[in-house]
C-alpha positions as semicolon CSV with decimal commas, in nm:
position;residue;x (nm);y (nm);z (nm)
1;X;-1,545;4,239;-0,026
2;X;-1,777;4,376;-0,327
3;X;-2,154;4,358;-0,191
4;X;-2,184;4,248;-0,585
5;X;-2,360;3,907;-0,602
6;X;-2,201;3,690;-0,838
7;X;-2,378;3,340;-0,935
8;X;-2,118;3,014;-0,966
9;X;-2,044;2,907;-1,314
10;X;-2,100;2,558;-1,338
11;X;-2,029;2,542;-1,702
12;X;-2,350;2,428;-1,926
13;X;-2,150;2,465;-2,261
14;X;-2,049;2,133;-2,402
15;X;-1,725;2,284;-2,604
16;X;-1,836;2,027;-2,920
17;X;-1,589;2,118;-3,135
18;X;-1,374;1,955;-2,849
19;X;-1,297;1,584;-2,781
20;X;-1,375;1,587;-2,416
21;X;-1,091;1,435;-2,283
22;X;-1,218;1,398;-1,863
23;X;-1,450;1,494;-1,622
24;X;-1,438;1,495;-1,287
25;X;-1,585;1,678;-0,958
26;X;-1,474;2,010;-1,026
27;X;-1,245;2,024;-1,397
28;X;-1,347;1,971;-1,715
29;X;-1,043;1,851;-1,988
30;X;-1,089;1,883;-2,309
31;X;-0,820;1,773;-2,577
32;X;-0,698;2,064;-2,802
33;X;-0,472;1,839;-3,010
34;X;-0,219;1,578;-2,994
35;X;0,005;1,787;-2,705
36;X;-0,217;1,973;-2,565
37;X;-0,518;1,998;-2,328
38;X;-0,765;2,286;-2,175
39;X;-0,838;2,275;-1,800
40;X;-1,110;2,443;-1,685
41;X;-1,220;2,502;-1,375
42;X;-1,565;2,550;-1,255
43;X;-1,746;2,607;-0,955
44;X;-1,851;2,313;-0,858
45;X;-1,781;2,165;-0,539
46;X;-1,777;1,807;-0,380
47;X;-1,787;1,674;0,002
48;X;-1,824;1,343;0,109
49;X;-1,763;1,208;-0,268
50;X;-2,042;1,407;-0,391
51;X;-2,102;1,699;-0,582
52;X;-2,336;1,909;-0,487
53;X;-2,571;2,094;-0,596
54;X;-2,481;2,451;-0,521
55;X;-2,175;2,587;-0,675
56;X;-1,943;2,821;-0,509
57;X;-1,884;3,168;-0,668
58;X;-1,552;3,262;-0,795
59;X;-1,386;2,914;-0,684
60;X;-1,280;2,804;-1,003
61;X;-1,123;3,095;-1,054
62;X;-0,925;3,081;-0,746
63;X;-0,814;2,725;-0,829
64;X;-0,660;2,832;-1,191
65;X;-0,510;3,172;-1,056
66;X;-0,382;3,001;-0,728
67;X;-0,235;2,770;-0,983
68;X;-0,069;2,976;-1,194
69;X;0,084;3,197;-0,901
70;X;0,250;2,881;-0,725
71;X;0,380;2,750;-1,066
72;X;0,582;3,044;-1,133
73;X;0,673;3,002;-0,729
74;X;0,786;2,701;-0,759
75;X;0,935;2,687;-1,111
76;X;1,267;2,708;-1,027
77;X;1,244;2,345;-0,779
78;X;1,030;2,158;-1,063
79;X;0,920;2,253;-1,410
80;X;0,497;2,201;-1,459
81;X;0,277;2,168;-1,718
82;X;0,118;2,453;-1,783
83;X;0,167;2,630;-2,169
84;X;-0,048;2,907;-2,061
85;X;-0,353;3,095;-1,889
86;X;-0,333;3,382;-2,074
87;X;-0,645;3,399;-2,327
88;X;-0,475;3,572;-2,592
89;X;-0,246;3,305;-2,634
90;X;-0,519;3,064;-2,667
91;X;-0,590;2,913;-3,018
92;X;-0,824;3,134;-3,237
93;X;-1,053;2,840;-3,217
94;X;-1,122;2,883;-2,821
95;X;-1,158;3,274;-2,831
96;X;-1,566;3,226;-2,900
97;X;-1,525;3,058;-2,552
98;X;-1,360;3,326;-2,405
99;X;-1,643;3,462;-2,138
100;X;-1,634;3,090;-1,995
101;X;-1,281;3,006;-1,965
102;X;-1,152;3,354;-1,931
103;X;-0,927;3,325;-1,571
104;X;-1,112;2,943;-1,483
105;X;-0,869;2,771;-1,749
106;X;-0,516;2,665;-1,879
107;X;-0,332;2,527;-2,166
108;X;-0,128;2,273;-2,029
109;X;0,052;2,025;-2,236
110;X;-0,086;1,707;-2,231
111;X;0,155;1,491;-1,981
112;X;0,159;1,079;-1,869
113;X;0,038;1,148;-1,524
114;X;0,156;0,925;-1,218
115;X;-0,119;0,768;-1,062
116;X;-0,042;0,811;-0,730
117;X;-0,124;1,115;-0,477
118;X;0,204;1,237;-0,370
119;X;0,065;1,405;-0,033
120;X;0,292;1,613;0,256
121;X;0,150;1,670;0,603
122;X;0,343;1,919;0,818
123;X;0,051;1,866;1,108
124;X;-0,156;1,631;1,202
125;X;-0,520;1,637;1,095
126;X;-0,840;1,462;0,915
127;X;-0,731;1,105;0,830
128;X;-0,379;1,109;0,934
129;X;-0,498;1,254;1,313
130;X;-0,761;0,944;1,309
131;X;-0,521;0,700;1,197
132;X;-0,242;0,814;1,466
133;X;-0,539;0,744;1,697
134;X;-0,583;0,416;1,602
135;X;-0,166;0,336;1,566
136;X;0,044;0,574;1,696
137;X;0,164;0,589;1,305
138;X;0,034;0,719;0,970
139;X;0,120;0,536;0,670
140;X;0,299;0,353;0,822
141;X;0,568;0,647;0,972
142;X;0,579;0,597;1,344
143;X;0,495;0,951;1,492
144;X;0,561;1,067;1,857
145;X;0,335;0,995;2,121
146;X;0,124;1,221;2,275
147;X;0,007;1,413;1,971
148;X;-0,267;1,667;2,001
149;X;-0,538;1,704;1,667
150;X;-0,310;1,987;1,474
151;X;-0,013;1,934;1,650
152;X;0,319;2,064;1,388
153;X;0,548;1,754;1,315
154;X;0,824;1,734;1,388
155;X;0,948;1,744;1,030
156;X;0,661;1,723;0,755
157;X;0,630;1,321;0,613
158;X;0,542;1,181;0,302
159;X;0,200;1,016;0,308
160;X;0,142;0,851;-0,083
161;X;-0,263;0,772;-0,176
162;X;-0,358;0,607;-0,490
163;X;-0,571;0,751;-0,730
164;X;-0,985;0,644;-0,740
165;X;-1,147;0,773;-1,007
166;X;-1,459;0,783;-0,707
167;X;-1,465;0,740;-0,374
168;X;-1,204;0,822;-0,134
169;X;-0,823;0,740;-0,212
170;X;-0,631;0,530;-0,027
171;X;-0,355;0,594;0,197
172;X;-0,065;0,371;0,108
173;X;0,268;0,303;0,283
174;X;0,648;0,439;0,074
175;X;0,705;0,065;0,079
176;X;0,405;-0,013;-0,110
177;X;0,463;0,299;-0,366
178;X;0,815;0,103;-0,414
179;X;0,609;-0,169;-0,543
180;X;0,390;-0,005;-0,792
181;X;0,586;0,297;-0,945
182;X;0,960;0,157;-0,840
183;X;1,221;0,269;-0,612
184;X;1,398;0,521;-0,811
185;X;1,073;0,670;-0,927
186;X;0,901;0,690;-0,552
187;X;1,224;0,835;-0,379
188;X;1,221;1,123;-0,645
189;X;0,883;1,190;-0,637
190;X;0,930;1,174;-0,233
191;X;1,211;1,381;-0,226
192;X;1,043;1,658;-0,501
193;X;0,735;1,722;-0,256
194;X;0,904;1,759;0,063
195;X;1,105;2,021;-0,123
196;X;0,824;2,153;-0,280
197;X;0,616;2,206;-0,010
198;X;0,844;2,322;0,264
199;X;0,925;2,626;0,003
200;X;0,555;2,655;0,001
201;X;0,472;2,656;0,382
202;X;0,766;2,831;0,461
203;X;0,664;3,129;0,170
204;X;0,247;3,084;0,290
205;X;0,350;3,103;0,702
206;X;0,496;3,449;0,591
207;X;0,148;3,511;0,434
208;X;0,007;3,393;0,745
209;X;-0,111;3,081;0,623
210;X;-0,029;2,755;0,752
211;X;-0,004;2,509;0,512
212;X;-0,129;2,179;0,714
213;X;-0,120;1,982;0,437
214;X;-0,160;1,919;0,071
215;X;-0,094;1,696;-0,253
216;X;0,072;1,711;-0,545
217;X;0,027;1,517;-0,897
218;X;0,289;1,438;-1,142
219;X;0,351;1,343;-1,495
220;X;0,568;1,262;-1,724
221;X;0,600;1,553;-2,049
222;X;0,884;1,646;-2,302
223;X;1,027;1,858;-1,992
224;X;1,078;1,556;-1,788
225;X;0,915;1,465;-1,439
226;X;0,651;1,795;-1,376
227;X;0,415;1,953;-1,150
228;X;0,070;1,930;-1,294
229;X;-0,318;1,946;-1,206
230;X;-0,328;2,185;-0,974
231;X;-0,102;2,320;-0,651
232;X;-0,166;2,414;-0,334
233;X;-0,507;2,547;-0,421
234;X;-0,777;2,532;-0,126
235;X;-0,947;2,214;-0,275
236;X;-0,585;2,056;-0,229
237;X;-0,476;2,157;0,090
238;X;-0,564;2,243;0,439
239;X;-0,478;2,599;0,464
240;X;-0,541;2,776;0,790
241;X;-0,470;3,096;0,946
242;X;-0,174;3,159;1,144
243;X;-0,318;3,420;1,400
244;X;-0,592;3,165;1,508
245;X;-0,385;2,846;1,523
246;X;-0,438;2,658;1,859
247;X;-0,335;2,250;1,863
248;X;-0,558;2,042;2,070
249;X;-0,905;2,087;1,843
250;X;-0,959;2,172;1,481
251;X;-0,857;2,427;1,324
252;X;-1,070;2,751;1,130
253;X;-0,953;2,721;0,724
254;X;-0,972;2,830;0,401
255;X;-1,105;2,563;0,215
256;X;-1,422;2,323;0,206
257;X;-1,419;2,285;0,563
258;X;-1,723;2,508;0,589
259;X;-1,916;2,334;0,370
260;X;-1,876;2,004;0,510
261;X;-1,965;2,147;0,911
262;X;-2,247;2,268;0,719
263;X;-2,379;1,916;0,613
264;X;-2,213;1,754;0,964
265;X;-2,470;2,001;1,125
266;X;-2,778;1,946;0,897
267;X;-2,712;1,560;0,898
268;X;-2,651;1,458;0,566
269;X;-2,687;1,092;0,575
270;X;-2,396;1,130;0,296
271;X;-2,577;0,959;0,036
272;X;-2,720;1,099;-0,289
273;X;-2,890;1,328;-0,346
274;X;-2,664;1,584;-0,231
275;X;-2,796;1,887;0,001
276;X;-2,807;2,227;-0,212
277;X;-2,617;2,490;0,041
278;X;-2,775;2,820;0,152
279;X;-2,706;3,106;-0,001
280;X;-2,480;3,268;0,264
281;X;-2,318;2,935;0,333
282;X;-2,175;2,922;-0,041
283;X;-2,124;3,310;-0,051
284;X;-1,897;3,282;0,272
285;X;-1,730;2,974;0,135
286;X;-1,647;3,171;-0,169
287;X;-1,498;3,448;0,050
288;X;-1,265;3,226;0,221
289;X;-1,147;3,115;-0,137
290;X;-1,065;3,454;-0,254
291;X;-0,883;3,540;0,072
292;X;-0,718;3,273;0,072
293;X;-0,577;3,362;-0,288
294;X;-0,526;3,723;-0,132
295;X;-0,305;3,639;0,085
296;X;-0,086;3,461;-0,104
297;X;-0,051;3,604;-0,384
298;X;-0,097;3,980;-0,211
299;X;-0,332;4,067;-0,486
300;X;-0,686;4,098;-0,541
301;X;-0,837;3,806;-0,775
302;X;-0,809;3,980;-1,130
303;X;-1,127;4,102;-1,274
304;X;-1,322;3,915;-1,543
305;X;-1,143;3,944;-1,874
């Protein structure tokens, strides 16, 4: 990787001539017009329900260009969202933007999202691996005994979460997705990730990635039921590498993990304020960002445009 230091962009432009439309940990939305909406990624990054103070370079980026690579993947199992991420498509009203949201953003078209996670696990890890612990099940799937931390499934499962606008989400049974989006709905929306992400994991093992686990959001556009948000970026999945993969402990990855050992290790009492990071703790987190996308895609993360 380039020696060349690049700072996080954390976006201080407000975008007034937009409506902002939500903000969360990392994205900004801004409404465009009646169909359509600008996601932008920044650098930000949370832990623990917090975001801290220290961005991470390039990660934004990664998110939208991971994003855009998996929805052409994938676009032949479900239609998604986006319109475009190409800049000179863009409205002539966004171009004076164009240094901030050049490869960190996407025109999507504005979609009635379903508020529930729609997660996959193909192994065993973080809150699933804790609850199997406790019950021998996760959401309520009964699992085989004597699993390690890690451990491949047998077949990948379908783990539902609801949607907090803070704090963690919570794990919720199929049964109980019945009850709040309906039967037909849930066994679609089911039956769409496990196909979804077995394509993905199967595609990312060749890459050698595994693909531990990961979720998906949904909504409701003109097109029908599609992808949307993002997809199996490293700030939605567990993504590990293949040639290091050993059950029985935790596993190196891709994503935030770094960043939280980092605050395990200092002590973080996990409430506000947030820790900033070091320098070389965000510079390596970025690095495992971009090779993630490298990887995957088998190309280096285009140059600013």
């Amino acid at each position: 990787m380039s020696a060349e230091i690049i700072q996080p962009v954390l976006l201080q432009s407000d975008f007034s001539e937009l409506e902002m439309w939500a903000s969360g940990k990392v994205r900004d939305i801004y409404r465009v017009d009646n169909d359509r909406l600008l996601f932008i990624a920044t650098d930000r990054i949370s832990a623990f329900d917090y975001v801290l103070p220290t961005g991470i370079p390039e990660k934004g980026r990664v998110l939208t260009q991971l994003s855009v690579f998996w929805f052409d993947f994938l676009k032949e199992i479900v239609e998604n969202h986006m319109i475009t991420a190409s800049m000179d498509r863009y409205p002539e009203s966004l171009q004076v933007h164009r240094a901030e949201l050049a490869g960190r953003s996407m025109l999507v078209a504005r979609a009635e999202m379903v508020p529930i996670e729609c997660v996959v696990r193909g192994y065993i890890s973080g809150s699933a691996w804790k609850e199997y612990q406790q019950s021998g099940s996760v959401c309520g799937i009964a699992l085989p005994a004597g699993l390690r931390e890690s451990d491949r499934l047998p077949e990948p499962i379908f783990t539902p979460a609801t949607k907090a606008a803070s704090g963690h989400d919570e794990n919720i049974s199929f049964s109980e997705m019945v009850q709040r989006a309906g039967r037909e709905e849930s066994e679609r929306l089911r039956d769409l990730s496990l196909r979804v992400y077995t394509r993905a994991a199967e595609y990312a093992l060749e890459r050698g990635i595994i693909i531990a686990d990961t979720k998906f959001e949904f909504g409701w556009t003109a097109k029908g039921l599609v992808l949307a948000d993002e997809v199996l970026t490293p700030d939605s999945s567990r993504f590990w590498p293949a040639q290091s993969y050993a059950p029985g402990r935790a596993q190196e990855s891709f994503d935030k993990q770094y960043v939280r050992d980092y605050l395990e290790q200092v002590h973080w009492n996990k409430q506000p304020p947030a820790p900033a990071l070091p320098g070389e703790v965000a510079q390596k987190t970025s690095e495992k960002y971009i090779e993630a996308y490298r990887r995957l895609t088998g190309k280096d993360l285009p140059a600013h445009s």
